[in-house]
PDB file as gemmi writes it, atoms N, CA and C in Angstrom:
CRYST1    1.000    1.000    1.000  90.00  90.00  90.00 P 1                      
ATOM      1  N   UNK A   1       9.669  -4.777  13.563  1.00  0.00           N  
ATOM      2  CA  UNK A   1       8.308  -4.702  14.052  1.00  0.00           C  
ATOM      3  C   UNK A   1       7.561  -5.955  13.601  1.00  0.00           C  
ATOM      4  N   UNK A   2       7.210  -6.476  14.382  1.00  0.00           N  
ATOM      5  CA  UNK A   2       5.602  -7.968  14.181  1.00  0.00           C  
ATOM      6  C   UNK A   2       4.693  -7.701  13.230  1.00  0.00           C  
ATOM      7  N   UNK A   3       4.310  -8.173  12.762  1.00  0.00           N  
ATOM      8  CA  UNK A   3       3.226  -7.729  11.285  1.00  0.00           C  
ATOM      9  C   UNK A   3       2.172  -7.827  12.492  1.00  0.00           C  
ATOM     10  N   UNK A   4       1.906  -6.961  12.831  1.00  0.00           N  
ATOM     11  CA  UNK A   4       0.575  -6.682  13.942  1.00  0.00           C  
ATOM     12  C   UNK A   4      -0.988  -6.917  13.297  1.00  0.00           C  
ATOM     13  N   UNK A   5      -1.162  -5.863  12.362  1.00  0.00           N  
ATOM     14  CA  UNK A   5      -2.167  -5.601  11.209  1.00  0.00           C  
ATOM     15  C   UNK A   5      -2.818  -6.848  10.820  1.00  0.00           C  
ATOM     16  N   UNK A   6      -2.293  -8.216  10.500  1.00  0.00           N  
ATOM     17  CA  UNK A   6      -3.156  -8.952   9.956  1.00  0.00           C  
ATOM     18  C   UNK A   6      -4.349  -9.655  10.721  1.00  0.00           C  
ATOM     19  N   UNK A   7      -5.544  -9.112   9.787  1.00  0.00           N  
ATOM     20  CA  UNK A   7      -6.701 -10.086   9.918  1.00  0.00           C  
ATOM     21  C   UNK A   7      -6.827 -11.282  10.212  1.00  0.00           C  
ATOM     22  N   UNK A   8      -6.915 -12.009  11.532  1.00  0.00           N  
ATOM     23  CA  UNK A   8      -6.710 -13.436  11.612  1.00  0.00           C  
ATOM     24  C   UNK A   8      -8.757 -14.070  11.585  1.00  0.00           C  
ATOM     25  N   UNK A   9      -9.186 -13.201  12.213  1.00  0.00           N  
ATOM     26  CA  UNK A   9     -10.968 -13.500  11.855  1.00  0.00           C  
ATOM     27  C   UNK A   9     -11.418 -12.101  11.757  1.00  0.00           C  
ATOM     28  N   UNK A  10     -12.791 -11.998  11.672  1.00  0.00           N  
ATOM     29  CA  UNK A  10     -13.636 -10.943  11.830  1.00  0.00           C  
ATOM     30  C   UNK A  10     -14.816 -11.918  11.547  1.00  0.00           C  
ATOM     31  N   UNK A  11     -15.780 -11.358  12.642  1.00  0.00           N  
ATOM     32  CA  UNK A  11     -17.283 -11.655  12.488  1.00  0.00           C  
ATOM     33  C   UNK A  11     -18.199 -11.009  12.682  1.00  0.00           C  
ATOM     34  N   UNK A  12     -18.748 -10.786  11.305  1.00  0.00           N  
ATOM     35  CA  UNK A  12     -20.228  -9.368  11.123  1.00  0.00           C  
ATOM     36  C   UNK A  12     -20.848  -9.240  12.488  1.00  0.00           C  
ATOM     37  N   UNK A  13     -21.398  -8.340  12.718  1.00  0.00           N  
ATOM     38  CA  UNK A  13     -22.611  -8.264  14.100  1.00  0.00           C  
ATOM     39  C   UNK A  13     -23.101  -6.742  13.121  1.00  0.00           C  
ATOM     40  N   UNK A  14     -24.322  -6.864  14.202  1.00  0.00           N  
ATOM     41  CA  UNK A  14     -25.432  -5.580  13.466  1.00  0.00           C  
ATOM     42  C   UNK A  14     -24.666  -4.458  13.321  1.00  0.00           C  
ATOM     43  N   UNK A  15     -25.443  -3.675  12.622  1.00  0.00           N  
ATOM     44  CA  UNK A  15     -24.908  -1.901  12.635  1.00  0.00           C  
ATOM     45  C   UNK A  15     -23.796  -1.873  12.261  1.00  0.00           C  
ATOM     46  N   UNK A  16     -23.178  -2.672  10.953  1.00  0.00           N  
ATOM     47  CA  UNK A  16     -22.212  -2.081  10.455  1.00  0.00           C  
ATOM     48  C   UNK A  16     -20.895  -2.486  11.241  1.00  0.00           C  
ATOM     49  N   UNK A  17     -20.791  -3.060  12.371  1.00  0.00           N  
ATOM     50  CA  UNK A  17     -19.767  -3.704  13.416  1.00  0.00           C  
ATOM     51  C   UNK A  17     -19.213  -5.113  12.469  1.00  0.00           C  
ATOM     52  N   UNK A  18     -18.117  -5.198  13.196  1.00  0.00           N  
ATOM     53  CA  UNK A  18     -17.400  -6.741  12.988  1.00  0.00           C  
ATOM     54  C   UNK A  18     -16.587  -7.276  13.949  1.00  0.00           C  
ATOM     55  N   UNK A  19     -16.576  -7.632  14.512  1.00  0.00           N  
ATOM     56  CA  UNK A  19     -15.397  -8.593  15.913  1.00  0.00           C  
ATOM     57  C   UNK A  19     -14.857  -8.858  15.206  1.00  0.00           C  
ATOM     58  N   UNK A  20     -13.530  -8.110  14.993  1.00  0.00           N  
ATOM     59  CA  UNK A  20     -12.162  -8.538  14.574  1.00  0.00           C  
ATOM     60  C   UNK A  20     -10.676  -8.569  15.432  1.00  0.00           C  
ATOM     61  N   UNK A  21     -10.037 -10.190  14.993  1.00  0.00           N  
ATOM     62  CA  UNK A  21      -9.065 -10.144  15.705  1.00  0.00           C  
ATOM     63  C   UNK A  21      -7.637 -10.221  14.894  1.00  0.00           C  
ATOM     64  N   UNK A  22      -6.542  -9.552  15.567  1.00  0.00           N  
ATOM     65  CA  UNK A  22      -5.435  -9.745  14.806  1.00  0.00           C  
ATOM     66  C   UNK A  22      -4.393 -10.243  15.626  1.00  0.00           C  
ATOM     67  N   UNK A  23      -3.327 -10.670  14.583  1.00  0.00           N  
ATOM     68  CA  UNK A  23      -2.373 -11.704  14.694  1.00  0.00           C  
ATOM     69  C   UNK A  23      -1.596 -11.766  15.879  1.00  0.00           C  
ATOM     70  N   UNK A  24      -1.766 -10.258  16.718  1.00  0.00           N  
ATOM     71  CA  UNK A  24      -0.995 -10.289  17.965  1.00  0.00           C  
ATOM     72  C   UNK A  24      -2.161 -10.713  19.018  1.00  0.00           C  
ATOM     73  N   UNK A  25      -3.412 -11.516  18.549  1.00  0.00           N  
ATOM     74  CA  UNK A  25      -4.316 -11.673  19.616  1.00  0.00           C  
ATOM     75  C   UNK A  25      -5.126 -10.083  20.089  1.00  0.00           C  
ATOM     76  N   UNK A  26      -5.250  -8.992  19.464  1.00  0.00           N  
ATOM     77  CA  UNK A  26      -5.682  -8.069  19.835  1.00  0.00           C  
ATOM     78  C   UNK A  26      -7.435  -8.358  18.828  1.00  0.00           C  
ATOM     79  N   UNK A  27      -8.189  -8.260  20.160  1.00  0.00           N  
ATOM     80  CA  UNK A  27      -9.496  -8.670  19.144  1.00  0.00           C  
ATOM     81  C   UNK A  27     -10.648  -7.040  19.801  1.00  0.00           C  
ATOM     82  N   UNK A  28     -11.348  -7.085  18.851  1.00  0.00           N  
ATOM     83  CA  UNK A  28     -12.021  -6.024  19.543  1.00  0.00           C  
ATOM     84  C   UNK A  28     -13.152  -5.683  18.084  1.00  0.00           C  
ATOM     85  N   UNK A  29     -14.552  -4.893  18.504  1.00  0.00           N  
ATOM     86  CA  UNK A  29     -15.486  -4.965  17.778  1.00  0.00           C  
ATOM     87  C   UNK A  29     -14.954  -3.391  16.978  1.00  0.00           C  
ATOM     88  N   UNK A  30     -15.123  -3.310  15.858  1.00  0.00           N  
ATOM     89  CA  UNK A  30     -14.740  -2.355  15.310  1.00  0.00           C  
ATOM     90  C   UNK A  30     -16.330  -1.564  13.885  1.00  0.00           C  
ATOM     91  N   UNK A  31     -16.512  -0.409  14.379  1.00  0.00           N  
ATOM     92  CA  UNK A  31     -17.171  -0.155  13.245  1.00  0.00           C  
ATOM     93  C   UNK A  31     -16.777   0.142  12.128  1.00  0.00           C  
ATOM     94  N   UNK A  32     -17.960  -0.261  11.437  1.00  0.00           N  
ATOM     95  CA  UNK A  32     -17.153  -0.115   9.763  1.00  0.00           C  
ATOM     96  C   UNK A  32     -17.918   0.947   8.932  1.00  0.00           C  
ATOM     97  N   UNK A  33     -18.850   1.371   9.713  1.00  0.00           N  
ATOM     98  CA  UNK A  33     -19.272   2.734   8.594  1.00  0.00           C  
ATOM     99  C   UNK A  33     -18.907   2.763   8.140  1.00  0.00           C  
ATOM    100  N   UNK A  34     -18.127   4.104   8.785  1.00  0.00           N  
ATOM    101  CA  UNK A  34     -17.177   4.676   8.051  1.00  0.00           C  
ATOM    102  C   UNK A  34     -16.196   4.819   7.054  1.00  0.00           C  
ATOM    103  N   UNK A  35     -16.256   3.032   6.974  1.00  0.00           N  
ATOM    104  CA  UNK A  35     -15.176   2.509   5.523  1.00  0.00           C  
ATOM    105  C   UNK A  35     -16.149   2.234   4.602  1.00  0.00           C  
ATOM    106  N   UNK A  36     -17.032   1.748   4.962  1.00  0.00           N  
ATOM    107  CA  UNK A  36     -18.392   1.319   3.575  1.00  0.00           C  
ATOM    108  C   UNK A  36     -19.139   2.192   3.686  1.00  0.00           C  
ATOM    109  N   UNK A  37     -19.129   3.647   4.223  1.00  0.00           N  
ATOM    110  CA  UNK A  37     -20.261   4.587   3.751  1.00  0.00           C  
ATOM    111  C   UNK A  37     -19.743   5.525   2.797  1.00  0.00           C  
ATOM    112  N   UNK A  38     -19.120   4.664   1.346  1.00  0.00           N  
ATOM    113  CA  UNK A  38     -19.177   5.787   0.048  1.00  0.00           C  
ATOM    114  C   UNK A  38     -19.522   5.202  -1.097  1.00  0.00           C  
ATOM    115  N   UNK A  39     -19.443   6.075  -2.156  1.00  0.00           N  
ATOM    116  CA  UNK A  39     -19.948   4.812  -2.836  1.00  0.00           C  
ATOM    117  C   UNK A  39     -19.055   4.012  -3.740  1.00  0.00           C  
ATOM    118  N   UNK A  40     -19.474   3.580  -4.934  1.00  0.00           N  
ATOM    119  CA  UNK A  40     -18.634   3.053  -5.776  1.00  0.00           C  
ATOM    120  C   UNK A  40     -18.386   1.392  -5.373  1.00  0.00           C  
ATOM    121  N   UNK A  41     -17.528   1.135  -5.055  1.00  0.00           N  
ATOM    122  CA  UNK A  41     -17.465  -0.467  -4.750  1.00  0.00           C  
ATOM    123  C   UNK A  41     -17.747  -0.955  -3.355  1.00  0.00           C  
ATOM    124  N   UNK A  42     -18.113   0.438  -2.717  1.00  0.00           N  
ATOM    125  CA  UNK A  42     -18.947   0.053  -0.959  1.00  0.00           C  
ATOM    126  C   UNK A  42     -20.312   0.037  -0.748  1.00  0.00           C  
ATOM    127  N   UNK A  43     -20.883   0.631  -1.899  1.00  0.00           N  
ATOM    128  CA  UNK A  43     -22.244   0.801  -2.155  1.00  0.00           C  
ATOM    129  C   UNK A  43     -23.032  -0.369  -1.876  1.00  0.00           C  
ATOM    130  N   UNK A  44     -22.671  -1.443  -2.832  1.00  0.00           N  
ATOM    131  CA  UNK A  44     -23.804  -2.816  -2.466  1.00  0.00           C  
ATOM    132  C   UNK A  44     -23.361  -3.320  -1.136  1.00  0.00           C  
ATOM    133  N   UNK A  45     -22.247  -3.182  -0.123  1.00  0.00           N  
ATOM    134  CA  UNK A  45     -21.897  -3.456   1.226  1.00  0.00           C  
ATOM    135  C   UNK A  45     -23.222  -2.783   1.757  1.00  0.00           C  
ATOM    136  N   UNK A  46     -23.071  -1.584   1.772  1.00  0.00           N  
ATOM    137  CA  UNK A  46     -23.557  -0.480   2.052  1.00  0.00           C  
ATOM    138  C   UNK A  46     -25.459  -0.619   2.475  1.00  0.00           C  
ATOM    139  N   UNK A  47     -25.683  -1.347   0.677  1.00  0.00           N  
ATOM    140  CA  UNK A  47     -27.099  -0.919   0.903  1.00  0.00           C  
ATOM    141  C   UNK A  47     -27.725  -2.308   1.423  1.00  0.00           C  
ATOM    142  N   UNK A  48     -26.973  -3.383   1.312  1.00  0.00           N  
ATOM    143  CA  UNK A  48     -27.393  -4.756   1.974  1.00  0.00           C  
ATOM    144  C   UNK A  48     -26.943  -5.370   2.731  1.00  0.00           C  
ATOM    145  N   UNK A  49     -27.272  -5.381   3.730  1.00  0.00           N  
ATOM    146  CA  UNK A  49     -26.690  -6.251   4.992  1.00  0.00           C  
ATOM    147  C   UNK A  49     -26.400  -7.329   5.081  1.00  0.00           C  
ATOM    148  N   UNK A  50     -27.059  -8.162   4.060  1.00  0.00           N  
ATOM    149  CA  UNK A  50     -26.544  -9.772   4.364  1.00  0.00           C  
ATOM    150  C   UNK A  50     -25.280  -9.769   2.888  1.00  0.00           C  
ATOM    151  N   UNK A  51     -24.970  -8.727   2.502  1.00  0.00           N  
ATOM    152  CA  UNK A  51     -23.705  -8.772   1.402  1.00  0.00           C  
ATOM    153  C   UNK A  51     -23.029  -8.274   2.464  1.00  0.00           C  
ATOM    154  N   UNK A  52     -23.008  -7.250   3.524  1.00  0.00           N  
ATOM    155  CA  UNK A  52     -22.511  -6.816   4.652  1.00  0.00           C  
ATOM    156  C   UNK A  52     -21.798  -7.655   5.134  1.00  0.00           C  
ATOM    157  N   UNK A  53     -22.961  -8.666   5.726  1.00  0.00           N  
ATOM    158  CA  UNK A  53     -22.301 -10.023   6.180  1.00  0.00           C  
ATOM    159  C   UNK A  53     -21.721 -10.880   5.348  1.00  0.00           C  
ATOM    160  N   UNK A  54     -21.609 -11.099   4.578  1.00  0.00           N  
ATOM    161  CA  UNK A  54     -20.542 -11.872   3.347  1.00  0.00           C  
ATOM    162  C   UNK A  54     -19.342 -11.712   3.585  1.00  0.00           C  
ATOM    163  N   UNK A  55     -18.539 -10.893   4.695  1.00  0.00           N  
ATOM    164  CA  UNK A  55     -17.229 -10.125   4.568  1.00  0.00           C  
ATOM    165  C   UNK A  55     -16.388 -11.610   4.845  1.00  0.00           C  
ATOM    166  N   UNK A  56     -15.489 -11.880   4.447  1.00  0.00           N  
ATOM    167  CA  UNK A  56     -14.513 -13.384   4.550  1.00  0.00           C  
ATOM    168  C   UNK A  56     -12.767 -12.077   5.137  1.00  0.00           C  
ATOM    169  N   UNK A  57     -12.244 -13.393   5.121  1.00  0.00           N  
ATOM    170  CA  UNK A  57     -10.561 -12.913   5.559  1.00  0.00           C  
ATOM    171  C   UNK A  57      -9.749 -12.999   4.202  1.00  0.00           C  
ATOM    172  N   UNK A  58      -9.628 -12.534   3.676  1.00  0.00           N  
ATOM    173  CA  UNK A  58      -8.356 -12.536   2.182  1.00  0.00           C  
ATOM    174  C   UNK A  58      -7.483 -11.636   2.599  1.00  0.00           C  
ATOM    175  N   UNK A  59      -6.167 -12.260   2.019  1.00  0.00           N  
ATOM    176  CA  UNK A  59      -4.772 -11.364   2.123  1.00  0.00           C  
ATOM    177  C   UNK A  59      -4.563 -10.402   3.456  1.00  0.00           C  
ATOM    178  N   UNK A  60      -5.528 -11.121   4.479  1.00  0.00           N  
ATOM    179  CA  UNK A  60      -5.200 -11.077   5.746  1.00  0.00           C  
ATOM    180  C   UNK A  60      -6.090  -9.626   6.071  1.00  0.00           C  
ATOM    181  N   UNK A  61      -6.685  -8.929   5.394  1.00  0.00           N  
ATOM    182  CA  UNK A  61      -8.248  -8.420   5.951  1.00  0.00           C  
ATOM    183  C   UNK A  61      -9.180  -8.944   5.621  1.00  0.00           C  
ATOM    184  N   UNK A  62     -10.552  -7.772   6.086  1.00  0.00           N  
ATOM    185  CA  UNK A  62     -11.950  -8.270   5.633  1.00  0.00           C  
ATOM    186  C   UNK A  62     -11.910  -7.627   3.977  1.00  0.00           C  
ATOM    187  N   UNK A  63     -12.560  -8.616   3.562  1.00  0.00           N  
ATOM    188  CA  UNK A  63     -12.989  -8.536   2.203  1.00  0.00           C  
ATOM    189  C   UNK A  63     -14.271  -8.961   2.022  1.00  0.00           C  
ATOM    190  N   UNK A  64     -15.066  -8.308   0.558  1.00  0.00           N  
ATOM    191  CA  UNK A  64     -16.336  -9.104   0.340  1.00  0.00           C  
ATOM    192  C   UNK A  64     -15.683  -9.670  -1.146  1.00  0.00           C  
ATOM    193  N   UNK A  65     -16.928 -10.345  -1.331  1.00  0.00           N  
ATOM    194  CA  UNK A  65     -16.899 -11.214  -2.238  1.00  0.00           C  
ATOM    195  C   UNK A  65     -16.949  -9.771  -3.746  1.00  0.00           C  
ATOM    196  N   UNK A  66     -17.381  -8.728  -3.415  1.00  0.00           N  
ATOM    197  CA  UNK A  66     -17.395  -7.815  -4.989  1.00  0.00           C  
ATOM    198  C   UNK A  66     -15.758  -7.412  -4.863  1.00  0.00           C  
ATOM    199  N   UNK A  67     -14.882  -7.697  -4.244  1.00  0.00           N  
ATOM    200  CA  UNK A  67     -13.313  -7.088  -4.420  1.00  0.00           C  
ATOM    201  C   UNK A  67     -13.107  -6.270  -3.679  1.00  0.00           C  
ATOM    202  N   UNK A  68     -13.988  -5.555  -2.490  1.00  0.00           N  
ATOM    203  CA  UNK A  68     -14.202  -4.331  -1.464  1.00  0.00           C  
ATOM    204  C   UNK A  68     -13.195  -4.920  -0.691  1.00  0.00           C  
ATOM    205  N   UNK A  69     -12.176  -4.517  -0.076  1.00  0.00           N  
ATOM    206  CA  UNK A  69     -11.321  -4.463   1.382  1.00  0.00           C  
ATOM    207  C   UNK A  69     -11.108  -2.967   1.794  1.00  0.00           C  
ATOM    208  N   UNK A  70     -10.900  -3.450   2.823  1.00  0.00           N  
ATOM    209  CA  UNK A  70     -10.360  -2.425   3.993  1.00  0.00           C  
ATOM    210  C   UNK A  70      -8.725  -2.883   4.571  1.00  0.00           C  
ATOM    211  N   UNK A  71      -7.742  -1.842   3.928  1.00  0.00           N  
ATOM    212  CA  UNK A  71      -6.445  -1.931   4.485  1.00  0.00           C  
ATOM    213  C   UNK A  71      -6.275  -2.626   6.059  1.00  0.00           C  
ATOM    214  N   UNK A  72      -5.657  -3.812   6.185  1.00  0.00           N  
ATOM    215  CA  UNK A  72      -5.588  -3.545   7.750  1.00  0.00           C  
ATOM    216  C   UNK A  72      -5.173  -3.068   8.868  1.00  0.00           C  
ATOM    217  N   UNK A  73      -4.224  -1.756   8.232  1.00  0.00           N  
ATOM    218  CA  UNK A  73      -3.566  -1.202   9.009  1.00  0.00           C  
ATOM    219  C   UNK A  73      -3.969   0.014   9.693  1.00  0.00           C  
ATOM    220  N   UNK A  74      -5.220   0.278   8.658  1.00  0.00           N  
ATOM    221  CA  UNK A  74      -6.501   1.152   9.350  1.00  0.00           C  
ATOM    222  C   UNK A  74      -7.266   0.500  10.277  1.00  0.00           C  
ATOM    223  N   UNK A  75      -7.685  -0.634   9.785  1.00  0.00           N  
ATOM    224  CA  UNK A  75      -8.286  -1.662  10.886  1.00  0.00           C  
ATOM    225  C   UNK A  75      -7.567  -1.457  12.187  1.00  0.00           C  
ATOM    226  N   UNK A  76      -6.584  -2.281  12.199  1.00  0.00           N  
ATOM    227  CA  UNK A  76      -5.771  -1.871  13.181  1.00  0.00           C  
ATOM    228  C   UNK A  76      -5.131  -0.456  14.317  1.00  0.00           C  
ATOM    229  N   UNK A  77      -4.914   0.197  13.623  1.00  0.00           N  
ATOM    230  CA  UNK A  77      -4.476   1.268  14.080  1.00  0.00           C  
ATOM    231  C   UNK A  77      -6.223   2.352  14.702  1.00  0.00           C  
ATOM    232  N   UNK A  78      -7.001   2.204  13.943  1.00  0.00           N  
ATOM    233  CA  UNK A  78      -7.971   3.178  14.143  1.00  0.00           C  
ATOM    234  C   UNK A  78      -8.177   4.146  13.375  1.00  0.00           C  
ATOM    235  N   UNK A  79      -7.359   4.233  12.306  1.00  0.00           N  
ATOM    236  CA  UNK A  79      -7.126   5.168  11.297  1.00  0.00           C  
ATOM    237  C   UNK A  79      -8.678   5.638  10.556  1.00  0.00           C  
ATOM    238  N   UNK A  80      -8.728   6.798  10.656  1.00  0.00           N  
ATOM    239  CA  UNK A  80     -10.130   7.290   9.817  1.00  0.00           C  
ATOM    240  C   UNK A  80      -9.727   6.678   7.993  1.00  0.00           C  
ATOM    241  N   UNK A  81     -10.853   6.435   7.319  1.00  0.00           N  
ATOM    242  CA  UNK A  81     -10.397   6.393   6.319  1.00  0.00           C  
ATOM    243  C   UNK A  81     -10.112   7.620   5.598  1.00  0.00           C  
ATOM    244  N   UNK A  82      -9.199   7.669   4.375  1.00  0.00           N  
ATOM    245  CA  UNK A  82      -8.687   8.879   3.844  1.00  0.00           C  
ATOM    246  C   UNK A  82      -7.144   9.193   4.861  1.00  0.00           C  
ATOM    247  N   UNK A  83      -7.088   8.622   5.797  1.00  0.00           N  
ATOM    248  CA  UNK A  83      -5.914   9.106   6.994  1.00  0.00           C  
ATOM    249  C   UNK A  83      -4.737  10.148   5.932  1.00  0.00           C  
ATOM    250  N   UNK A  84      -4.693  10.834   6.635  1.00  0.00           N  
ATOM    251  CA  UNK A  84      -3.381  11.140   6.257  1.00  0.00           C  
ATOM    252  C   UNK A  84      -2.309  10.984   6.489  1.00  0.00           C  
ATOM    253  N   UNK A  85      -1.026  11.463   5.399  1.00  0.00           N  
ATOM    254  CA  UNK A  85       0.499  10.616   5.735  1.00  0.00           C  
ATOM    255  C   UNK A  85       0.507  11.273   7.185  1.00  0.00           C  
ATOM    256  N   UNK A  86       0.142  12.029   7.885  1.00  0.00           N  
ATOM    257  CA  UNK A  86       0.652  12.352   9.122  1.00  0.00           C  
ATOM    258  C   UNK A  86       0.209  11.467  10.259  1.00  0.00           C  
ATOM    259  N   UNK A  87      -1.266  11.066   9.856  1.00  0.00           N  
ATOM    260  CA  UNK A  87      -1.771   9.961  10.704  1.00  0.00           C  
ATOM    261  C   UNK A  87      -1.570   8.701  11.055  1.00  0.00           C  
ATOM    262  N   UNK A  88      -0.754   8.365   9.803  1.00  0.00           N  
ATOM    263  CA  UNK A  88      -0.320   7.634   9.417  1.00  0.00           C  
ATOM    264  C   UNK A  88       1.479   7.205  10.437  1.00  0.00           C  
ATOM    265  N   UNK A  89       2.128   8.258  10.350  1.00  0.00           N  
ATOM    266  CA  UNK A  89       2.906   7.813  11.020  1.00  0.00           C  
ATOM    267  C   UNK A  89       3.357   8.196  12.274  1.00  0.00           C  
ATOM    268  N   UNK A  90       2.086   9.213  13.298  1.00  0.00           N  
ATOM    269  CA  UNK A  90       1.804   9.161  14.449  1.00  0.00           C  
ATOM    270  C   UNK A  90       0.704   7.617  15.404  1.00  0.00           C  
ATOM    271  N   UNK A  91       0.598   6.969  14.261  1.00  0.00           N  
ATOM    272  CA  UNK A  91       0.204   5.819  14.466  1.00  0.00           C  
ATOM    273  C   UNK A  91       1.341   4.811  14.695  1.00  0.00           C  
ATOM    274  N   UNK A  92       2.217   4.320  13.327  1.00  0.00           N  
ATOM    275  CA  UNK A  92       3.120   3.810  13.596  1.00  0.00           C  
ATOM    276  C   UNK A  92       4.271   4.532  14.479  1.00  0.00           C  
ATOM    277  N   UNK A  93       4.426   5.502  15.150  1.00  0.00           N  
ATOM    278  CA  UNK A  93       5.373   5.749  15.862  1.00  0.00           C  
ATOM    279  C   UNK A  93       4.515   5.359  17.146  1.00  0.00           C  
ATOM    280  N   UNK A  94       3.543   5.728  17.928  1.00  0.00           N  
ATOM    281  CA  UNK A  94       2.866   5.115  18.925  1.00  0.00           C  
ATOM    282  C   UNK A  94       2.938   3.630  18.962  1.00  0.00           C  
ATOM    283  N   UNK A  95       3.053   2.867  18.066  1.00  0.00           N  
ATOM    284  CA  UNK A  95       2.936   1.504  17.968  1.00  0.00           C  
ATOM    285  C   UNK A  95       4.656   1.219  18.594  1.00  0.00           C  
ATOM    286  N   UNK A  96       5.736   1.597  17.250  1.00  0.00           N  
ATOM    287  CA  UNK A  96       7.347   1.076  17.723  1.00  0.00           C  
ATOM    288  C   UNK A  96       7.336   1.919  19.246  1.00  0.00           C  
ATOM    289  N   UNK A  97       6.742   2.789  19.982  1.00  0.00           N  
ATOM    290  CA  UNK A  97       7.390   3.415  21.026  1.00  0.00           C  
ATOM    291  C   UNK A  97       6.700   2.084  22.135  1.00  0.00           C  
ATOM    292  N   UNK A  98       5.441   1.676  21.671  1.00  0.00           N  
ATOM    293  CA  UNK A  98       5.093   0.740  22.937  1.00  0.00           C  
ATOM    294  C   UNK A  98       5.724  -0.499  22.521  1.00  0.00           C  
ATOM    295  N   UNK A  99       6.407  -0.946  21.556  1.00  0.00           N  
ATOM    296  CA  UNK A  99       7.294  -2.061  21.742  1.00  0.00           C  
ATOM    297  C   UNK A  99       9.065  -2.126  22.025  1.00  0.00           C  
ATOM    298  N   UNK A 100       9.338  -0.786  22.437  1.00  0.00           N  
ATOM    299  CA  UNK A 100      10.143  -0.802  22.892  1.00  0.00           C  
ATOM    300  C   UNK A 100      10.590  -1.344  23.726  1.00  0.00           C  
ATOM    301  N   UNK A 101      11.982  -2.364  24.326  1.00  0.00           N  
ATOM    302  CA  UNK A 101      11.823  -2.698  25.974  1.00  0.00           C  
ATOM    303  C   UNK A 101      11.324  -1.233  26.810  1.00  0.00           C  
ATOM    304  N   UNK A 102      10.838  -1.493  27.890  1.00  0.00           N  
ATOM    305  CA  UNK A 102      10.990  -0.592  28.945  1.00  0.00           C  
ATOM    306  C   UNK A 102      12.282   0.163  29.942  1.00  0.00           C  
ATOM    307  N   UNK A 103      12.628   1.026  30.002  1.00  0.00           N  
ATOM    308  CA  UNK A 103      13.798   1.255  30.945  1.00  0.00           C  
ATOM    309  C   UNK A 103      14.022   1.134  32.097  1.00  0.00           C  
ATOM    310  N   UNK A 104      14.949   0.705  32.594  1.00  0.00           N  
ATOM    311  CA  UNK A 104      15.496  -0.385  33.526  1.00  0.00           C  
ATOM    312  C   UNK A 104      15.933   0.422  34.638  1.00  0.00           C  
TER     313      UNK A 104                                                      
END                                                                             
């Protein structure tokens, strides 16, 4: 399988959004509530928007500058955060079934 998942950009936009694209060229605006609405090390994301916007590309997701990332395979996939192992690999099985060749 292609390392699909990696973060090649992302760029903040309002409301918690980011235009992010990954390594297979799949780009698309993704919200991020849902990953920065808890607290603990999402909190200052959370309560300030221009730390919001601070998010850079490290180790091939978004990251901020306090050590906050988001896996990119949630990014990617659509995965709620918390996913479970089941979500987890009804995701990656949807993924290897569409790179299968097609039948002939």
């Amino acid at each position: 399988m292609r390392d699909l998942a990696k973060v090649t950009t992302a760029v903040p936009l309002d409301n918690f959004l980011a235009r992010v694209s990954f390594a297979d060229g799949t780009e698309r605006d993704i919200d991020l509530w849902p990953y920065v609405n808890h607290g603990g090390i999402f909190e200052q994301i959370r309560r300030d928007p221009a730390f919001f916007a601070s998010l850079f590309i490290e180790n091939d997701t978004i990251t901020w500058p306090n050590g906050a990332d988001i896996d990119p395979d949630v990014l990617y996939f659509g995965l709620p955060p918390h996913a479970s192992e089941e979500a987890w690999r009804a995701a990656l099985a949807t993924q290897l079934q569409a790179e299968l060749p097609a039948a002939q």
